[in-house]
N, C-alpha and C positions, 0 to 999 in steps of 0.2 A: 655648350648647350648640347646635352645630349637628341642621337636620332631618336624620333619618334614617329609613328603612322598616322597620318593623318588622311579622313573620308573628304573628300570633295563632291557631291552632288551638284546634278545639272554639269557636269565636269564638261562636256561639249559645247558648251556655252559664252555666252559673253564674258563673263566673268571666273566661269569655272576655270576653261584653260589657260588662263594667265594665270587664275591661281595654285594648279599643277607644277605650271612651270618656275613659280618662284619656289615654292616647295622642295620640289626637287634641286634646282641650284644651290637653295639653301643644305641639303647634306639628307632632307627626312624623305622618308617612303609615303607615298602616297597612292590611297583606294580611289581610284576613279569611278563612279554610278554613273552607268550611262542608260540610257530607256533603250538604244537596241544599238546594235553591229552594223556601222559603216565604215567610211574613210576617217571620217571624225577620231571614232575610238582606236582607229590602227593609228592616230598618230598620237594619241595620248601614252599606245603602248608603248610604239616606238619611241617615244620621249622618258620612257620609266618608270610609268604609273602601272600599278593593277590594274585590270578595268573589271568590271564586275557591270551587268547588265540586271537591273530593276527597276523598279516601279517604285517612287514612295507612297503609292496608295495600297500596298501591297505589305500587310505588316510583318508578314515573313521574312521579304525580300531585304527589308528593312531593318531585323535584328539581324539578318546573315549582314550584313555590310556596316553594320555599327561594330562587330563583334573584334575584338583585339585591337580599337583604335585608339589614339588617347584623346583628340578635335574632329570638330568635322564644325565643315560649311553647309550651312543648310539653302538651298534656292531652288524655289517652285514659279512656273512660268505663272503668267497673267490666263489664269483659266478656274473652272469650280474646283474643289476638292482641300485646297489648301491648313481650311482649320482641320481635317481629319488627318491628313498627311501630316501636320505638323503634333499632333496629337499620336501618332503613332511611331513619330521619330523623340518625341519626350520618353513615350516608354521604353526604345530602343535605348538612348540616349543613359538613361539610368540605368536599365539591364548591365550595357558596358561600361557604367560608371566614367564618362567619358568626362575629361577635364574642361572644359571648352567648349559653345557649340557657337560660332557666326553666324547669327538669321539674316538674311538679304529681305529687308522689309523695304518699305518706300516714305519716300518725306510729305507724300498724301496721307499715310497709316494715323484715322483719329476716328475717334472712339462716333462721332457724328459725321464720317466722311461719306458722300451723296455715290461715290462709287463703291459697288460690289467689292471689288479686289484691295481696294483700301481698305477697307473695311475689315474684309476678312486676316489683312497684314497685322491691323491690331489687335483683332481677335488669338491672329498665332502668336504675336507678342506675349500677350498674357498668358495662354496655352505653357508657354516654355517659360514663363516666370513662375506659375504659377504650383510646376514639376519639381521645380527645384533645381533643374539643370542649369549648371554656369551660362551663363549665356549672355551675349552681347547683341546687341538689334546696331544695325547698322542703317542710314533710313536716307540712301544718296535722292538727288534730284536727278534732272534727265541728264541724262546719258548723252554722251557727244555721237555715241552711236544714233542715237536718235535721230539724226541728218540723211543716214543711208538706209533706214527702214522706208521701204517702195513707195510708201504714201506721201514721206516728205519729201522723198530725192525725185520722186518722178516730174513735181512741178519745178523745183530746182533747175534738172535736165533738161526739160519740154519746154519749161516758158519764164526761167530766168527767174522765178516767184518763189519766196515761202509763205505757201496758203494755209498759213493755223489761226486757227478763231482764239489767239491769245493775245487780242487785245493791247494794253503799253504793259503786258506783265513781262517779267525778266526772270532771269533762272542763270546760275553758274555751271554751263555745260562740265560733266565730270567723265573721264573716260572708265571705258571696264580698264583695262592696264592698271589705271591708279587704284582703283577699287578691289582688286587684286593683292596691287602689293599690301595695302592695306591690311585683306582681308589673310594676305599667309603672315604679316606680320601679328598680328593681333592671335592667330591661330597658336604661332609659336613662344609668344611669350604672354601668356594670355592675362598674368596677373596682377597688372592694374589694369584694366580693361573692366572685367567682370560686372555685371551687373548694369553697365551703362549703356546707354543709346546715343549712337553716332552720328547727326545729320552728316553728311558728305556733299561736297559743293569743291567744283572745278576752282581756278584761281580768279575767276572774272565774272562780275555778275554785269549779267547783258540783254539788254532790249531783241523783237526779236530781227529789226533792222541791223542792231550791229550785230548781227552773228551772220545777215543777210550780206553785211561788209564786209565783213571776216570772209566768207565762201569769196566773196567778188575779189578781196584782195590777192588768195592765194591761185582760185583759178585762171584769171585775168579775163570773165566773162562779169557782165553786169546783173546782180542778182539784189532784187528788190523783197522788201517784205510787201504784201500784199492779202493783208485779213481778211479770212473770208467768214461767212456766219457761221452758228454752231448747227443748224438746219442744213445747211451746203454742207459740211465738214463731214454730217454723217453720211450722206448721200454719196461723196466722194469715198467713204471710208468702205461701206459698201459693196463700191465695185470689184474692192481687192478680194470680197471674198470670207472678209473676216467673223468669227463667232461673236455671236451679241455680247456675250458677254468680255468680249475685247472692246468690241465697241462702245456698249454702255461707260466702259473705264474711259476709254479714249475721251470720251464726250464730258465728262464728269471732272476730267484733272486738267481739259481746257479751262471749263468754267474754276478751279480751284488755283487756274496760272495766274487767271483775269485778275484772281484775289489774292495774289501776293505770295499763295503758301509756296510756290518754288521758288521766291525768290532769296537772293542771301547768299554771305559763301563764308567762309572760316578758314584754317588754317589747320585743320585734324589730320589731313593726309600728310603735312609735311610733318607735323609732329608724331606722326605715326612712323610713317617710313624713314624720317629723314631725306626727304627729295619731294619740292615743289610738282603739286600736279600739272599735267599737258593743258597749253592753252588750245582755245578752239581753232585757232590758227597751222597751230603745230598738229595737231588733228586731221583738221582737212589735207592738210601738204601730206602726212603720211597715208591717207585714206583717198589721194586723188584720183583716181580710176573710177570714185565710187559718184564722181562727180562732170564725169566726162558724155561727153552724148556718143 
């Protein structure tokens, strides 16, 4: 297999620098976009990425970092702009005649979804179909990360509780790692892939009690599920600070957990990479700092 360069967007990220990093192992060059210069992007450099500093709302910034690439990953945080951004990396996209493009959509993304950012997930799905660019949608459930985001881990920490208004719904926690390799594997060999949409789902589909057993098992603290309303939910979400339009999401893919759409899990990542994904257990054990008072 020959090298090739490969764009990673959102490269400081969840999922971006796992996927620099298998990138690179694997033998190819990779453009890292990052929105600005911290510690973040000096270690992407230092690890053997390009780093290039833009904006994808920015359609300039945009064809300079598409240009001599032959894939790129595409990932826009949970905030507005999304169908335009993705609308101006279609054009980018095409300009460099790029082989490949990975969209990091979500397994909320439907055509009737009650949240903004869902919403606009299908809206850029079709954006990039509808360009003509290769393109694969990828469309994980939540994130094993999702345990250490401050809103869930603080009641974790504090009072031994996970307080999410989700109801007996269930979900296969998936890590960014797996997502990752995933996402350099599909990058680099990208020709059966094309065209297709990927739910992603960890190895365990789980209540949100046993994942409340999981945390209790590995940390050796007692940690209960404890539902709270979706009225409470926002009020604590709130505090942290967050833009409405995070919150409106947050509140909208509770009510879609209550209803089943995260739940489920398949077997794509091991047939993708070849290597079963991280259970929630093995997660916590390597994330336990993130769990300690």
């Amino acid at each position: 297999m020959r090298q090739r360069k490969y764009l990673v967007t959102a490269a400081a990220g969840k999922t971006g620098v796992h996927t620099v990093r298998h990138l690179i192992e694997g033998g190819h060059s990779v453009r890292a976009l990052v929105h600005k210069e911290d510690e973040r992007s000096e270690a992407l450099r230092k690890a053997g990425a390009e780093v290039v500093v833009g904006d994808l709302l920015e359609h300039d910034d945009v064809i300079r970092a598409t240009q001599g690439i032959s894939g790129a990953y595409l990932c826009y945080p949970v905030r507005p702009g999304f169908i335009q951004a993705t609308a101006y990396f279609a054009d980018a996209a095409r300009r460099a005649e790029l082989e490949v493009v990975v969209n990091m959509s979500q397994i909320s993304a439907r055509e009737d979804a009650k949240s903004h950012a869902a919403r606009d997930h299908w809206i850029a799905e079709r954006v990039l179909d509808w360009s003509g660019v290769p393109t694969v949608h990828i469309r994980p459930t939540f994130f094993s990360e999702w345990l250490t985001f401050p809103w869930v881990r603080d009641p974790i920490v504090k009072e031994g509780k996970i307080t999410l208004p989700y109801g007996n719904g269930r979900h296969a926690p998936i890590s960014a790692e797996d997502q990752a390799r995933a996402i350099a594997a599909i990058l680099t060999q990208p020709s059966t892939h094309i065209g297709k949409t990927y739910p992603l789902y960890g190895p365990v589909d789980l209540s949100q009690q046993e994942i409340a057993d999981a945390v209790s098992h590995v940390t050796g603290r007692k940690v209960v599920y404890s539902p709270t309303s979706i009225e409470a939910y926002r009020k604590h979400l709130e505090t942290y600070d967050l833009p409405e339009f995070l919150i409106q999401h947050f509140i909208e893919v509770a009510i879609d957990y209550q209803n089943g759409i995260f739940a489920g899990t398949n077997d794509l990542i091991e047939k993708i990479t070849r290597q079963a994904p991280q259970t929630i257990e093995a997660f916590v054990a390597e994330n336990r700092s993130a769990f300690e008072v």
